[in-house]
N, C-alpha and C positions, 0 to 999 in steps of 0.2 A: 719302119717305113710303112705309110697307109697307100696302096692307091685304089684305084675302084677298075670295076674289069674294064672300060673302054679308056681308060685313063685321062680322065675328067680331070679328078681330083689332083693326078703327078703324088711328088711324094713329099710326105713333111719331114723336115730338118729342125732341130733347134737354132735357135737364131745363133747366127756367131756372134752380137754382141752381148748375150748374155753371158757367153762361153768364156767372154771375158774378163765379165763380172766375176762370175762364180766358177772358178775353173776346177774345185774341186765336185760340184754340182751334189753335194751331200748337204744334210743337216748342217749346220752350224752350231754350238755352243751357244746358250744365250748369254752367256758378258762377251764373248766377241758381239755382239749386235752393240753398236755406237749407241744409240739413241735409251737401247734399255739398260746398258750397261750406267750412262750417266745416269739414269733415271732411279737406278738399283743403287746409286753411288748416293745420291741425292738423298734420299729417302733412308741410308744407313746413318747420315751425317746429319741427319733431322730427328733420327730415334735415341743417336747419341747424345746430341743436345736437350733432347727432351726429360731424359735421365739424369742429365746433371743440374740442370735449370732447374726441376721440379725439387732438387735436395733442398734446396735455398725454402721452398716452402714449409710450411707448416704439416705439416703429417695428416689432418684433418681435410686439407686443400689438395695436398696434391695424388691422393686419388680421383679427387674430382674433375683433375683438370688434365688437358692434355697440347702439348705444342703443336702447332699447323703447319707455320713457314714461318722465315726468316728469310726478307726480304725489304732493299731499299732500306736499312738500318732500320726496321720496323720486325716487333717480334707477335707471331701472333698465335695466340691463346684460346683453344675451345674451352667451352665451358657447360655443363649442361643448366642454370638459371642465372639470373639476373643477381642473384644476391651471389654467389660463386664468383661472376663477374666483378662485384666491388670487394669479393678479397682478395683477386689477383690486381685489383687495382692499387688497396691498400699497399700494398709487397713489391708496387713498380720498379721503386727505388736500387731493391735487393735484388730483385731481377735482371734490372738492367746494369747495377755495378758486377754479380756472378757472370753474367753473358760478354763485358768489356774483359771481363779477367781469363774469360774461355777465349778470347782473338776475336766474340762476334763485334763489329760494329755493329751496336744497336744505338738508337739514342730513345725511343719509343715503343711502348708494352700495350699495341689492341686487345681489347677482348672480343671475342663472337657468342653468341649464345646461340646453341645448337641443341633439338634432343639427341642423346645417343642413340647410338642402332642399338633394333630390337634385338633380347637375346634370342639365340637361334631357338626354335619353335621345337618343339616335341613329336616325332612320328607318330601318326592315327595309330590309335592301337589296332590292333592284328584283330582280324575280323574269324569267327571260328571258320572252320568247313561244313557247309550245312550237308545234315542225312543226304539230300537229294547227289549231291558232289560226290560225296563219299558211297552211293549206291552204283554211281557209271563208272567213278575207278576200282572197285570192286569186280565188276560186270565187265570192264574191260579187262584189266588184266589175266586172265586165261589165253585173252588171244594173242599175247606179246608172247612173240620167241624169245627172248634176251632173260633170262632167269635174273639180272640184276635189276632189271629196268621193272622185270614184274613183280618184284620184291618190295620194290622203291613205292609202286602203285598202291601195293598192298599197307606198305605202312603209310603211305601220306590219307589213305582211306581212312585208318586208325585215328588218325586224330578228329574225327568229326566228333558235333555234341551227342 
């Protein structure tokens, strides 16, 4: 309860119609949440099909390539170049008869050409401790009470150049 000394403000309550909503007013689980639950369902069911579609290719291709969606009887295929693209074009056929034999209705194989994401980057390497760092944590540490804390001083001092 908030109020203010002259009682301007009165007091705040939780709405009752949320109390409705949410009666146990805690965290939820995320697959109870509808929306990410199908989303989470979606996207297992798009990584599945991507694993069995790609057997049908050629072993050369199907690291190259990866499934998008499947949608509107339409199947769709990233690719990272234009030449990638006319081998999954080549391979429509196979594709599309593997994908009727998996239950998808498809009757057509897009391609997109996309770069792929960057591989993740390298942390800056580690900069030393210059003398000047390592002469104040030196110089400090006498004054800390904590015999751990000024231990800790002493040695991050030590690793200067």
């Amino acid at each position: 309860m908030l109020s203010f000394a002259n009682g301007v403000f009165g007091s705040v309550q939780p709405s009752k119609s949320r109390a409705k909503l949410r009666p146990d007013r805690g965290p939820r689980a995320l697959a109870e949440c509808g929306p990410v639950a199908a989303l989470s369902k979606r996207a297992h069911e798009l990584d599945q099909l991507d694993k069995r579609l790609r057997q049908v290719l050629a072993p050369s291709i199907r690291e190259q390539v990866r499934l998008a969606d499947v949608r509107h009887g339409r199947i769709v295929f990233l690719v990272p170049s234009p030449a990638w693209a006319s081998r999954i074009r080549v391979a429509q056929a196979d594709i599309l008869q593997a994908a009727r034999a998996m239950g998808t209705n498809a009757n057509l194989v897009t391609v997109k050409v996309g770069s792929p994401p960057p591989p993740p980057s390298e942390p800056p390497p580690r900069m030393p401790l210059s003398k000047g760092a390592a002469d104040h944590l030196r110089s400090a540490a006498p004054s800390i009470s904590d015999p751990e804390l000024r231990s800790l001083f002493l040695s991050l001092a030590s690793f200067a150049e």
